[in-house]
Residue frames as a rotation matrix with the C-alpha (Angstrom) as fourth column:
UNK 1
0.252 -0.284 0.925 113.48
-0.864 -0.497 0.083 -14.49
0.436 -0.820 -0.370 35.70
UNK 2
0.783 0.592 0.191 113.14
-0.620 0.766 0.168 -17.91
-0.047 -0.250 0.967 36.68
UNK 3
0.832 -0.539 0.134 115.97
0.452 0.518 -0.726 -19.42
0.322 0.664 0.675 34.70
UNK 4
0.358 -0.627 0.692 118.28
-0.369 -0.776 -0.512 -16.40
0.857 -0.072 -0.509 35.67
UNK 5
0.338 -0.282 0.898 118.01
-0.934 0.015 0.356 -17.49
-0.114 -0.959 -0.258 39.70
UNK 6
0.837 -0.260 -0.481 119.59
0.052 0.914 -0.403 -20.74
0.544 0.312 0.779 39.12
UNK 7
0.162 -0.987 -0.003 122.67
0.351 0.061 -0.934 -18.89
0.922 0.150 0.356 39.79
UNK 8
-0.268 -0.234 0.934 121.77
-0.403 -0.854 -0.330 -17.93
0.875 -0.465 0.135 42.79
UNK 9
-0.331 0.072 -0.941 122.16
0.461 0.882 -0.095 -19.08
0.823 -0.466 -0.325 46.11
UNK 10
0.084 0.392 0.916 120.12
-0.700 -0.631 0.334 -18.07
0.709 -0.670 0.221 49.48
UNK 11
-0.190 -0.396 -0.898 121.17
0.593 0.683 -0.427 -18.89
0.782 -0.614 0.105 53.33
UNK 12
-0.779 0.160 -0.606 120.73
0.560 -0.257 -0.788 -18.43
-0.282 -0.953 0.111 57.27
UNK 13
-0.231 0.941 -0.247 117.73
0.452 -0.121 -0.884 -16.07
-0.862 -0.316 -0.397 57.83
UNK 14
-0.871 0.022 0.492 115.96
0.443 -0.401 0.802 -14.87
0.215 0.916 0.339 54.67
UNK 15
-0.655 0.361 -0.664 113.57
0.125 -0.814 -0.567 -12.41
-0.745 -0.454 0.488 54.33
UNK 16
-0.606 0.267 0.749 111.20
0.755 -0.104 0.647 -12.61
0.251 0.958 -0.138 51.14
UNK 17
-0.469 0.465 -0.751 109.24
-0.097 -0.872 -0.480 -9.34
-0.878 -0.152 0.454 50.88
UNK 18
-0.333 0.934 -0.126 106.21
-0.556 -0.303 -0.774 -9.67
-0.762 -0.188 0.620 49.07
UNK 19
-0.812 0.047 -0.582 106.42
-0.430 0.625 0.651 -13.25
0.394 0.779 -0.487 47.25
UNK 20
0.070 0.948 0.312 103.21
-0.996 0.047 0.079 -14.13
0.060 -0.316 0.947 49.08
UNK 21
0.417 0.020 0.909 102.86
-0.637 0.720 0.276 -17.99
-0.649 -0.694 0.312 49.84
UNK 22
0.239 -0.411 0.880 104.80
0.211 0.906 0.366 -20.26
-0.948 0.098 0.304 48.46
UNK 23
0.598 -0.048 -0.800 106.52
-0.503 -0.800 -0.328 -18.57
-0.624 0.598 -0.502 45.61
UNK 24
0.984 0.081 0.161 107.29
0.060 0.696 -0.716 -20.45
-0.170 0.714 0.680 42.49
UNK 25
0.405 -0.900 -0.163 110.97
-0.588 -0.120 -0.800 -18.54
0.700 0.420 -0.578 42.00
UNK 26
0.377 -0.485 0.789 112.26
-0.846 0.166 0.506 -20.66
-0.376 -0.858 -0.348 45.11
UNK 27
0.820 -0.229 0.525 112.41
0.316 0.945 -0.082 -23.99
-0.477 0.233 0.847 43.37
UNK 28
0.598 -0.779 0.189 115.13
0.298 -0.003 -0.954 -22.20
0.744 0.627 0.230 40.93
UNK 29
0.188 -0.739 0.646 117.33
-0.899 -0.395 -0.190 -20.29
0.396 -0.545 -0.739 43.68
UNK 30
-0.138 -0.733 -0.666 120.03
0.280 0.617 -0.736 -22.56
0.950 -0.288 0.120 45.55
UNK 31
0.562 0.634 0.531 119.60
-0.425 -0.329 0.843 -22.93
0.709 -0.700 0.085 49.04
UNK 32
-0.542 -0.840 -0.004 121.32
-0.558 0.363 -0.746 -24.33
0.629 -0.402 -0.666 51.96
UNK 33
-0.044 0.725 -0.687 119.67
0.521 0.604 0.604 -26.65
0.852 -0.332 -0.404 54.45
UNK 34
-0.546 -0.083 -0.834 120.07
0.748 -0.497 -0.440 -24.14
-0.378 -0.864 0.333 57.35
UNK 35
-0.908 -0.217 0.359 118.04
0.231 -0.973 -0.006 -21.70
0.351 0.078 0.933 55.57
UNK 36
-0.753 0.558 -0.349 115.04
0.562 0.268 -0.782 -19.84
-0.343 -0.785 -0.516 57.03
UNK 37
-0.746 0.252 0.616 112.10
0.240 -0.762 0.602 -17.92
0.621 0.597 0.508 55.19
UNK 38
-0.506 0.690 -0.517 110.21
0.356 -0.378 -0.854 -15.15
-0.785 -0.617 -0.054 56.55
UNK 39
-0.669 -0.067 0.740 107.68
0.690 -0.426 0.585 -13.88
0.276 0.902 0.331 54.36
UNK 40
-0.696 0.163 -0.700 106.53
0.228 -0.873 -0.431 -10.50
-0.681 -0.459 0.570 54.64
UNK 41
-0.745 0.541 0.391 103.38
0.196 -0.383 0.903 -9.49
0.638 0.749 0.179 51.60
UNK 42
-0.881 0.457 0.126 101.27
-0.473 -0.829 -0.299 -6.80
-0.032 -0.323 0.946 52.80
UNK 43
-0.071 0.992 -0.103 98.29
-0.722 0.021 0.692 -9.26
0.688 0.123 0.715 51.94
UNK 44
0.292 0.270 -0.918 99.11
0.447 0.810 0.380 -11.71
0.846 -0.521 0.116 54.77
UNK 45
-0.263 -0.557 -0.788 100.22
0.954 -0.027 -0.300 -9.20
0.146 -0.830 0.538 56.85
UNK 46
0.881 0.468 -0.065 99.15
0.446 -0.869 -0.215 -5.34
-0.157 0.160 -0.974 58.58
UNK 47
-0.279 -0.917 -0.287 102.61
0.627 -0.400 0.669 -4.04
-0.728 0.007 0.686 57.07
UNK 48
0.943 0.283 0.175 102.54
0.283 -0.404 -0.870 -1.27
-0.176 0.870 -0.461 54.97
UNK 49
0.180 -0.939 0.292 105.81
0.911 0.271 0.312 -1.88
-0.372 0.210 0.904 53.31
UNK 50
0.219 -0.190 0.957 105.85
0.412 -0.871 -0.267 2.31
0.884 0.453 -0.113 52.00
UNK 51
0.269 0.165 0.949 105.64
-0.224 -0.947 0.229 3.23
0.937 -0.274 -0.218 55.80
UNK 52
0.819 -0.069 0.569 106.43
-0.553 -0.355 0.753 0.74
0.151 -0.932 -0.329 58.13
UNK 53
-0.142 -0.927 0.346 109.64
-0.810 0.310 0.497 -0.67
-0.569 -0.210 -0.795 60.11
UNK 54
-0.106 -0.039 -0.994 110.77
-0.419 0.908 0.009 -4.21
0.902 0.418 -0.112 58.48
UNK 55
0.786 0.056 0.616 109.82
-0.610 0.229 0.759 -6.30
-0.098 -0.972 0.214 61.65
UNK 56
0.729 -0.610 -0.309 113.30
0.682 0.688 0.250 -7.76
0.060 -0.393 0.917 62.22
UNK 57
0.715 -0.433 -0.549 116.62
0.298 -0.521 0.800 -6.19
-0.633 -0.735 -0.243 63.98
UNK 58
0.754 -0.568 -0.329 118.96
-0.602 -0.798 -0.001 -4.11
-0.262 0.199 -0.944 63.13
UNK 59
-0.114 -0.584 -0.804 121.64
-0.879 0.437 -0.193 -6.43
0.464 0.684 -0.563 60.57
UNK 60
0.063 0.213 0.975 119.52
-0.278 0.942 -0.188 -10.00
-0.958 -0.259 0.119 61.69
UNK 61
0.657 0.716 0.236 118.82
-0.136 0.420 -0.897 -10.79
-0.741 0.558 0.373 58.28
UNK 62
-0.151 -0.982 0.110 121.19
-0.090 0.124 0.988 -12.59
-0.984 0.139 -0.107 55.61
UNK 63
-0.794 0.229 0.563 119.38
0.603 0.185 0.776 -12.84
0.073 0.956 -0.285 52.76
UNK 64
-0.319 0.870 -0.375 116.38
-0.011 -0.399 -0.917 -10.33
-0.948 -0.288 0.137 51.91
UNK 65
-0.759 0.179 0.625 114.52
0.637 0.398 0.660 -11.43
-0.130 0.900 -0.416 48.42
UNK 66
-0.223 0.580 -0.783 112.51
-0.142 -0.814 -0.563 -8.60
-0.964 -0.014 0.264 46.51
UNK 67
-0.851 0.191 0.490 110.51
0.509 0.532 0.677 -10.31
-0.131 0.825 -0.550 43.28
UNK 68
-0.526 0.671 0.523 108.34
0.573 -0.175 0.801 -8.45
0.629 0.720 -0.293 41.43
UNK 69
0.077 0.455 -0.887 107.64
0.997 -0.030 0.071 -5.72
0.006 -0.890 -0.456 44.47
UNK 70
-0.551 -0.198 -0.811 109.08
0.388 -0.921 -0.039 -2.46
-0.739 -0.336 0.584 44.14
UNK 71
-0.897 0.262 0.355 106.87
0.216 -0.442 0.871 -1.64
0.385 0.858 0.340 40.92
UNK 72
0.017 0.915 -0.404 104.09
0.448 0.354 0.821 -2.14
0.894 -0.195 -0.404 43.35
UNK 73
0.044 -0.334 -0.942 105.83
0.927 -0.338 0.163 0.53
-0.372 -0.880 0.295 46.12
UNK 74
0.643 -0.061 0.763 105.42
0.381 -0.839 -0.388 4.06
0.665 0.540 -0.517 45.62
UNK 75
0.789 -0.447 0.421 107.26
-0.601 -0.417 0.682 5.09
-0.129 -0.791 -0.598 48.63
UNK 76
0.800 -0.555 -0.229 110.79
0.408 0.783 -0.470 2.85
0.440 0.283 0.852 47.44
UNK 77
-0.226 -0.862 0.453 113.37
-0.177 -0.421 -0.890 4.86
0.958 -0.281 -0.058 48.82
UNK 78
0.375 0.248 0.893 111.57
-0.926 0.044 0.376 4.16
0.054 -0.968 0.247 52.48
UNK 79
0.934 0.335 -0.120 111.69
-0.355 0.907 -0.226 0.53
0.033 0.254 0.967 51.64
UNK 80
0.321 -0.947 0.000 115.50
0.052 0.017 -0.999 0.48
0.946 0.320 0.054 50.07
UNK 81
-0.248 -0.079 0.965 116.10
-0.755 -0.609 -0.244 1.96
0.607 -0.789 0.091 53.63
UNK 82
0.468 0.334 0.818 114.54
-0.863 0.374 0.340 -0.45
-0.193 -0.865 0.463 55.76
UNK 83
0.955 -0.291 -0.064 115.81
0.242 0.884 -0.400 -3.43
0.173 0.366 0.914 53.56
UNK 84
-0.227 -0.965 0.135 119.77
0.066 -0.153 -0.986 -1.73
0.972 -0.214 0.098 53.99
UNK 85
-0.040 -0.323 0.945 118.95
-0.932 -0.329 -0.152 -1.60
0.360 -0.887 -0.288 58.03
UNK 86
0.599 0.209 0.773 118.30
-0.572 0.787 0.231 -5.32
-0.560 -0.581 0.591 58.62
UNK 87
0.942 -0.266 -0.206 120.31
0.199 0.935 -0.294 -6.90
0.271 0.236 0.933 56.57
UNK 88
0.622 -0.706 -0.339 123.94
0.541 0.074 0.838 -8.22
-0.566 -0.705 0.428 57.60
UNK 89
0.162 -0.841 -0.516 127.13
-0.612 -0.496 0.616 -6.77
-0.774 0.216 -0.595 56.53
UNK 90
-0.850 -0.242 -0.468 127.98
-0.527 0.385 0.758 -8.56
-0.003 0.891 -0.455 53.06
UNK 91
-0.016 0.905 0.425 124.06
0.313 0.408 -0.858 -10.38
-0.950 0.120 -0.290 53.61
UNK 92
-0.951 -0.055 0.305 122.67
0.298 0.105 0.949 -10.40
-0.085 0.993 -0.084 49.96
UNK 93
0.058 0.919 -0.391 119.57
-0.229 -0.369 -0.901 -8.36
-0.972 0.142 0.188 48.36
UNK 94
-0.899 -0.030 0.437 118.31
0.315 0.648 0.693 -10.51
-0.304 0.761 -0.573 45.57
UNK 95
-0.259 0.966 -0.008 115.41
0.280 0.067 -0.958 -9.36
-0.924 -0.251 -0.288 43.30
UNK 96
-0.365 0.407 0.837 113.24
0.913 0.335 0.235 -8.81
-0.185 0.850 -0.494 40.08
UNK 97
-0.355 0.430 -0.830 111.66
-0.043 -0.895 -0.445 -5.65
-0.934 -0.123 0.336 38.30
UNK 98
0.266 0.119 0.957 109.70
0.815 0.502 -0.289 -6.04
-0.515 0.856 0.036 35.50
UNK 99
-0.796 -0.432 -0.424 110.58
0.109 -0.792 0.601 -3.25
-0.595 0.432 0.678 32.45
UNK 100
-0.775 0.263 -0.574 108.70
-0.630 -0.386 0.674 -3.99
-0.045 0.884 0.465 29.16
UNK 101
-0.721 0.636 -0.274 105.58
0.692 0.676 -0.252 -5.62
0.025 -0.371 -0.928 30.70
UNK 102
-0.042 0.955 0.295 101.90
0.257 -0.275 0.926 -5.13
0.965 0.115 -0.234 30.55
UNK 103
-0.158 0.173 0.972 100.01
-0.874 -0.482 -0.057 -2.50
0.459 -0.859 0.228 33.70
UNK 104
-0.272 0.097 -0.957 99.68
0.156 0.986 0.056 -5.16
0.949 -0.134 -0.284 36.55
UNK 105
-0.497 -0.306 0.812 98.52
-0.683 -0.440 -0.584 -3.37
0.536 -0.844 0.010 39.70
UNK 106
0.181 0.163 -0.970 98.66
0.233 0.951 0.203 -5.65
0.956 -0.262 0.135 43.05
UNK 107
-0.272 0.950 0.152 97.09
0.780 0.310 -0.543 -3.55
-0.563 -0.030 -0.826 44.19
UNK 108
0.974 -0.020 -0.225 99.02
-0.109 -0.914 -0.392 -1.06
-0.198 0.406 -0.892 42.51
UNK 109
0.355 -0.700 0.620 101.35
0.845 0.524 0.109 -0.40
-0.401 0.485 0.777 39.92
UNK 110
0.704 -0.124 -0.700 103.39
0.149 -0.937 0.316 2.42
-0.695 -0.326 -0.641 39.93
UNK 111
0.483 -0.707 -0.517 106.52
-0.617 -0.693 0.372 2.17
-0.621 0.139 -0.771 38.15
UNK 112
0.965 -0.251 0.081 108.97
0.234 0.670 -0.705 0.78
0.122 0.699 0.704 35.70
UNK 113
0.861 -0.508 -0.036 112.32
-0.047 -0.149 0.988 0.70
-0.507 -0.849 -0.152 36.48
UNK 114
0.395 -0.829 -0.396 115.56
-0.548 0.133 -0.826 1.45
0.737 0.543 -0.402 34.27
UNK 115
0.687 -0.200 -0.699 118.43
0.616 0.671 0.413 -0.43
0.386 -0.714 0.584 35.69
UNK 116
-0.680 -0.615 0.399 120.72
0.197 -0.677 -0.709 2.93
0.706 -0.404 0.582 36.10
UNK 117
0.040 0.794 0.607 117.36
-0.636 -0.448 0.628 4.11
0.770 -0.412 0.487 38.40
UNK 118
0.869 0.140 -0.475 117.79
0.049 0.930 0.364 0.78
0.493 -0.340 0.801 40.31
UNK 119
-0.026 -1.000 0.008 121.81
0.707 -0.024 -0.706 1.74
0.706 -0.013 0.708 40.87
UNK 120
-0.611 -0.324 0.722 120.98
0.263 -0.944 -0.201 4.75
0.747 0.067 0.662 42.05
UNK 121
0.439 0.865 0.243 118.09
-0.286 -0.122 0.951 3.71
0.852 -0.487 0.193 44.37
UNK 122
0.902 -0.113 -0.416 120.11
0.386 0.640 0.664 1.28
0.191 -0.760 0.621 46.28
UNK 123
-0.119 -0.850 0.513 123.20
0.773 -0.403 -0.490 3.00
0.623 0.338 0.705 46.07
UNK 124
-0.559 0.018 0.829 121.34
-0.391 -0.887 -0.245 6.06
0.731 -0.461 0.503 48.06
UNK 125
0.696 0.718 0.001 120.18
-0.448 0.433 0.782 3.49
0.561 -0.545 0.623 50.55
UNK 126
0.409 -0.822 0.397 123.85
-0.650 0.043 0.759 2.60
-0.641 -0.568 -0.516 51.49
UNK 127
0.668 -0.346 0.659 124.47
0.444 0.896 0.020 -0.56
-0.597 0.279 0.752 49.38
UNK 128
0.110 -0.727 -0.678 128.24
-0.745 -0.512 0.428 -0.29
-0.658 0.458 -0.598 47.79
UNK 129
-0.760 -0.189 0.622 127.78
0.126 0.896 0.426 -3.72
-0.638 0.403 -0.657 46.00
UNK 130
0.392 0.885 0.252 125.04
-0.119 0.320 -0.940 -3.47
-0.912 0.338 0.231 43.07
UNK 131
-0.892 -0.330 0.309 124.96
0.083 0.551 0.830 -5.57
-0.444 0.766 -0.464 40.33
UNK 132
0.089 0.936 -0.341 121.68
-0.471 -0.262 -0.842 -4.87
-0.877 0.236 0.418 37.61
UNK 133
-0.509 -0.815 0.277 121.12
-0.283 0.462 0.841 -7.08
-0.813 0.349 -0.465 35.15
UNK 134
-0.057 0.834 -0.549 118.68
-0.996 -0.009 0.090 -7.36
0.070 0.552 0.831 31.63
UNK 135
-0.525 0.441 0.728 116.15
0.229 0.897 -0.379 -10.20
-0.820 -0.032 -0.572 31.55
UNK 136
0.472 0.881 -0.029 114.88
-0.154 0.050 -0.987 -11.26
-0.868 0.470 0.160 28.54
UNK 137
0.111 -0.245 0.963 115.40
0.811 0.582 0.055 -11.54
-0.574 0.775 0.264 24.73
UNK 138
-0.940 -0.329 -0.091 114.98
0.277 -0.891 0.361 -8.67
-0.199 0.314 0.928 21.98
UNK 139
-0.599 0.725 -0.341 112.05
-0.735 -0.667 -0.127 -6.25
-0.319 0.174 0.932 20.75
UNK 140
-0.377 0.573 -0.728 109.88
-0.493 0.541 0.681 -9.53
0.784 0.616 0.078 19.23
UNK 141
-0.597 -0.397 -0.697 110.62
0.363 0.641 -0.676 -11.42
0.715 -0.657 -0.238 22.21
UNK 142
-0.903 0.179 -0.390 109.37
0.124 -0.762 -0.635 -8.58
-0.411 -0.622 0.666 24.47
UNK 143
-0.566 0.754 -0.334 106.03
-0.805 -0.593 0.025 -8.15
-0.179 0.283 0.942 22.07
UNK 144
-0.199 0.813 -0.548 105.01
-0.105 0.538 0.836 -11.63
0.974 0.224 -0.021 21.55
UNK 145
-0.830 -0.119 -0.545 105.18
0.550 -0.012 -0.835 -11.39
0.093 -0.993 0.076 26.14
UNK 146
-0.882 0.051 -0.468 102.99
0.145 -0.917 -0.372 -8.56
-0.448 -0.396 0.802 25.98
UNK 147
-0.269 0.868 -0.417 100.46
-0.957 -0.191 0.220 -9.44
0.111 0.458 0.882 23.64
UNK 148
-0.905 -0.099 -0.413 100.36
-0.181 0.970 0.164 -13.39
0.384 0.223 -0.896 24.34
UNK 149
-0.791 0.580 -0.194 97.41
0.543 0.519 -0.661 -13.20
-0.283 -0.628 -0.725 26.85
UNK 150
-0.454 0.456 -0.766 95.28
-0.477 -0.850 -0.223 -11.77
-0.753 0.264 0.603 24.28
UNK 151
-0.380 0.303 -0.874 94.98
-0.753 0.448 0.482 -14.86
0.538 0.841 0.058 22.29
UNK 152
0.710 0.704 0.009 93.55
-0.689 0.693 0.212 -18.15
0.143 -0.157 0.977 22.78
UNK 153
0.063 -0.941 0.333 96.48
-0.301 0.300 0.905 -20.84
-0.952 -0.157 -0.264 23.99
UNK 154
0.613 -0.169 0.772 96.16
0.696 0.578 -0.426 -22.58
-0.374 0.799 0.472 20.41
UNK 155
0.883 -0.218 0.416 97.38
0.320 -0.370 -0.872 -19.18
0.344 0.903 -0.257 18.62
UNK 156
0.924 -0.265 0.275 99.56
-0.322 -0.154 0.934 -18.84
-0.206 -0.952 -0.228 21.32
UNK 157
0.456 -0.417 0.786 101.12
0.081 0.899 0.429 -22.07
-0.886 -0.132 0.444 20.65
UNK 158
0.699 0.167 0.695 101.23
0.714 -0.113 -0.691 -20.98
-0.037 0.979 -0.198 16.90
UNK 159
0.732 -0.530 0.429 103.00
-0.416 -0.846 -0.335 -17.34
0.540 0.066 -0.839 17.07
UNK 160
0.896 -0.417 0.151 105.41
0.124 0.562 0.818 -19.11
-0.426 -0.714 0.556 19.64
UNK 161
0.117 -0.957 0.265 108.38
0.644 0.276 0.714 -20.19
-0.756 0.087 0.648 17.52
UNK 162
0.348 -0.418 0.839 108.00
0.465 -0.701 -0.541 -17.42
0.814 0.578 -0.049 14.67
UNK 163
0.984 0.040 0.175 108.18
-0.107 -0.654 0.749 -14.80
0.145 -0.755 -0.639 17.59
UNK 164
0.488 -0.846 0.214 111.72
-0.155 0.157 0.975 -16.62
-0.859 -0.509 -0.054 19.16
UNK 165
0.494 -0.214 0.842 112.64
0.751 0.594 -0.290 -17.69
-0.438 0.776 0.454 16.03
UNK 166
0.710 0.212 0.671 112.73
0.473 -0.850 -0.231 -14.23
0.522 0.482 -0.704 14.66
UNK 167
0.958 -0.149 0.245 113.88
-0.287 -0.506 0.813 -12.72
0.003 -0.849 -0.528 17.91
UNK 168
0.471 -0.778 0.415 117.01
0.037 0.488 0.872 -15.12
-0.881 -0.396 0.259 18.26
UNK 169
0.350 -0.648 0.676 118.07
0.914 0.395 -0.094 -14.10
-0.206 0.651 0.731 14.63
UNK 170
0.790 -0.196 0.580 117.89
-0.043 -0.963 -0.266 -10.60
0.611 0.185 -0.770 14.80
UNK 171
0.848 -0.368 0.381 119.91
-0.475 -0.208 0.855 -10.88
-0.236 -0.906 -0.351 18.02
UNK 172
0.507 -0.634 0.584 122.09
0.614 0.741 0.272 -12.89
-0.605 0.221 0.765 16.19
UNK 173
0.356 -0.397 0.846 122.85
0.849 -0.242 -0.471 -10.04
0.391 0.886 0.250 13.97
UNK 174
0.070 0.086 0.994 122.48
-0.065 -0.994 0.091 -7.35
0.995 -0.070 -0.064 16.50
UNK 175
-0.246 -0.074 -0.966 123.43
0.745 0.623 -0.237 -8.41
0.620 -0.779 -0.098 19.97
UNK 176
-0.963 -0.201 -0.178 123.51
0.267 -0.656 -0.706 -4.86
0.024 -0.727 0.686 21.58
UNK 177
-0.474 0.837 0.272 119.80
-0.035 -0.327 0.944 -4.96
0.880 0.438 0.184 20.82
UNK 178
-0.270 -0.069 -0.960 119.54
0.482 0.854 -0.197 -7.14
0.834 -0.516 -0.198 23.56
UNK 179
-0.642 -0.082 -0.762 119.78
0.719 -0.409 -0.562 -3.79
-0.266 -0.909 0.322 26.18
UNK 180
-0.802 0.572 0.171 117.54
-0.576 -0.817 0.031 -1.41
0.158 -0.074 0.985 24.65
UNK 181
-0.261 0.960 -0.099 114.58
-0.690 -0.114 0.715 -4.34
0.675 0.256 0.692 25.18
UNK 182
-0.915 -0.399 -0.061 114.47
-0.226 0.632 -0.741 -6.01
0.334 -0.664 -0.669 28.63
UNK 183
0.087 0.975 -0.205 111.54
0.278 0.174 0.945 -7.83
0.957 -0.139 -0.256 29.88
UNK 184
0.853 0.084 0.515 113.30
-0.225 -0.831 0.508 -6.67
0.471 -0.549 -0.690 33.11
UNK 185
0.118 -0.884 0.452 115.90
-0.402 -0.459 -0.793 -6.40
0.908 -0.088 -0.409 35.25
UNK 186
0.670 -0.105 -0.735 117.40
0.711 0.378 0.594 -9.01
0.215 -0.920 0.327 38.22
UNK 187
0.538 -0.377 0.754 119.19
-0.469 -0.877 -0.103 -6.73
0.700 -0.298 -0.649 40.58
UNK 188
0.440 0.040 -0.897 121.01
0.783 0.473 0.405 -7.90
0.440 -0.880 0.176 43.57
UNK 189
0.616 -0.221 0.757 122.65
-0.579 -0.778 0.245 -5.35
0.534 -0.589 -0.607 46.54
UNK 190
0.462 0.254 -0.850 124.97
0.742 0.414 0.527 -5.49
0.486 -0.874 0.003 49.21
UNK 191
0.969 0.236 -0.071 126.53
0.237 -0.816 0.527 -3.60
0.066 -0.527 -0.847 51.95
């Protein structure tokens, strides 16, 4: 995910919605020097992001950043909603879902997201701009992720390059593999 936001650039008022303090993905995202973060995560705050308003007005917000949250929303379509009423006309929704990842609940973990499901969320939230993109490598790639924090870091280190190794020749032979195994899916939105 990390690597992906590179290409991306955030400005004027931003919104992050539940990267909690100081969130590592900022160092990769472009930025202007005028921008502003608010962050919103239910654990520094009494929001309950399934039920209530976003505190900010009606299209204030130009940028509204959603990393690794909506798997952790059972009530998304409220959310999708509140995130299409504050942000501006052409403003930018920028964000992460994991797919082919291990249960993580924070404090709950609800879902996994396809990226047609994604289309179709924000899409019935108003947004006429959505773009859904796979993160990740292929099926090896995706299993040495999923089982790494089961070893010790040495064997870790070990399985490492067979794993990518592997991974980056199948994909060499089979590129279209590439979509049936995402570690997930960057999304962005607008209006």
């Amino acid at each position: 995910m990390n690597l992906e936001l590179r290409q991306y650039k955030i400005y004027g008022q931003v919104l992050d919605i539940g990267g909690g303090v100081n969130p590592s993905y900022l160092d990769f995202l472009q930025t202007d020097e005028n921008r502003q973060i608010r962050n919103l995560d239910s654990k520094n705050t009494a929001i309950d992001l399934e039920k209530d308003k976003l505190p900010a007005e009606n299209e204030s917000i130009d940028c509204v950043l959603m990393f690794n949250i909506l798997e952790h929303i059972y009530n998304y379509n409220f959310l999708a909603r509140e995130v299409f009423r504050v942000i501006k006309k052409s403003g930018l929704v920028l964000g992460f879902v994991p797919f082919l990842v291990n249960y993580h609940p924070d404090p709950r973990d609800y879902f996994r997201y396809t990226g047609e499901a994604l289309q179709k969320i924000f899409n019935q939230a108003g947004f006429t701009e959505i773009k859904v993109n796979e993160v990740g490598g292929g099926p090896l790639a995706v299993n040495y992720n999923n089982i790494v924090f089961a070893f010790p870091r040495i064997i870790r280190l070990a399985i490492f390059p067979f794993y990518y190794l592997a991974d980056f020749i199948l994909l060499k032979l089979k590129p279209e593999v590439r979509k049936r195994y995402p570690l997930g899916y960057m999304f962005t939105a607008q209006k």
